[in-house]
N, C-alpha and C positions, 0 to 999 in steps of 0.2 A: 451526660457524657457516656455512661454506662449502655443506655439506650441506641446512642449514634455510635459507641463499638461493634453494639449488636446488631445493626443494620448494613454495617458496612464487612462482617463479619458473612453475610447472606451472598454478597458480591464475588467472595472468593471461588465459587464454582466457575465465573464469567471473566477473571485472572486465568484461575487452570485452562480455560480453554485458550484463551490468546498465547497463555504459555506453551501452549502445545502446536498451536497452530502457527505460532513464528519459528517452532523448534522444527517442526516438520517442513516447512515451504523452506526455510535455509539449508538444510541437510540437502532437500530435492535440487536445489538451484544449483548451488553447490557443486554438488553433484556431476548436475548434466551442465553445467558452463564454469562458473569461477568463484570464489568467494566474495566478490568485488562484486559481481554481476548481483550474489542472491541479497548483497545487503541493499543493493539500491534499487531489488521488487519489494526485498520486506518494507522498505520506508515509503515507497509506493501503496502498498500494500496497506498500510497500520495506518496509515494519513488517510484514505477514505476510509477506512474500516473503524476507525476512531473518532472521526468528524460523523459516520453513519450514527456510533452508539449514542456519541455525546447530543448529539441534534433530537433523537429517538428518545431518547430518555427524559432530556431536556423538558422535549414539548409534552411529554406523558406527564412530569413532574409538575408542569404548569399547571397540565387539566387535571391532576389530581388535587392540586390547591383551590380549582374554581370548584369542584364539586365540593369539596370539603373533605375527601377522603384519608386522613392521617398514615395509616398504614401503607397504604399504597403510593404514598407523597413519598415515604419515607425509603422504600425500596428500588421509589423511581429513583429517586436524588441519591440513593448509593452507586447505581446503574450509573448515573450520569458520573458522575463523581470520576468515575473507572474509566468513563470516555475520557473526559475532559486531562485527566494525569497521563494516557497512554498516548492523547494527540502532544499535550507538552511532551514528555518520553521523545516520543517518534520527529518531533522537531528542534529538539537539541541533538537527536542522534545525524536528522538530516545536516544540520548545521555541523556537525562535525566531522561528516562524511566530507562535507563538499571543501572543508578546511582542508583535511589531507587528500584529496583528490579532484586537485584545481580542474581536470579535464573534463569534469562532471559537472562545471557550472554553467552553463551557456547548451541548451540545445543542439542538437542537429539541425540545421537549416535546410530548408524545403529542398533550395537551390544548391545547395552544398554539389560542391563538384569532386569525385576521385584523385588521387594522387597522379592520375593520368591524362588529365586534363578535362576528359570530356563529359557532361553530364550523362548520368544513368537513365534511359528511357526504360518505363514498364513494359514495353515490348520487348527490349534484351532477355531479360528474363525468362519471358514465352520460349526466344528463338533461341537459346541455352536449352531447356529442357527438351525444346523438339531438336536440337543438333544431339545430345546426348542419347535420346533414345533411338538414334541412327537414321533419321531420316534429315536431308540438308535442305535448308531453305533456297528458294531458287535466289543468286547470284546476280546482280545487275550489271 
């Protein structure tokens, strides 16, 4: 018991980082768009970054059990550990996100049409920034 406090006691530098790097991406989102916007990059965000640690660790904890390596079994499987609790984490927070904000369950749809009826072509966009910067598209 003593031994797996102390293994998993090794893990906390790879806490502080997550801890800093969710503290920092929220603050920045935040920031530059809305509080709403930065929580649904961070669980974006912590879902591959959590499925990367826990899969990485995972497989390294395997292959340190086929060589026979104890120590490095042992450091893998805290690593993982830390994946595996931060993907749960980040999937009870997604889950709860989407509880209080029903308009986040269901994608955007390819085809999704404007409140003005007419579908957006990627060419608008072109003919927006060349009308803006003063030159006008020839007229039909």
């Amino acid at each position: 018991m003593i031994n797996l406090i102390a293994q998993l006691s090794r893990s906390i530098p790879l806490l502080i980082a997550l801890v800093a790097l969710a503290a920092i991406v929220y603050f920045v989102v935040s920031w530059r768009s809305s509080p709403t916007r930065a929580k649904e990059v961070l669980i974006r965000l912590f879902t591959v970054l959590c499925s990367v640690l826990a899969i990485f660790f995972t497989l390294a904890s395997l292959y340190a059990l086929a060589d026979g390596n104890q120590p490095v079994l042992e450091l893998a499987a805290s690593f993982a550990a830390v994946g595996i609790s931060g993907l749960v984490v980040t999937l009870i927070c997604r889950w709860r996100f989407k509880k209080n904000h029903p308009h986040y369950r269901s994608p955007v749809n390819a085809k999704a049409t404007p409140a003005g009826g007419a579908p957006v072509k990627r060419g608008d966009a072109f003919w927006w920034l060349y009308d803006v910067v003063g030159k006008f598209r020839p007229k039909k």
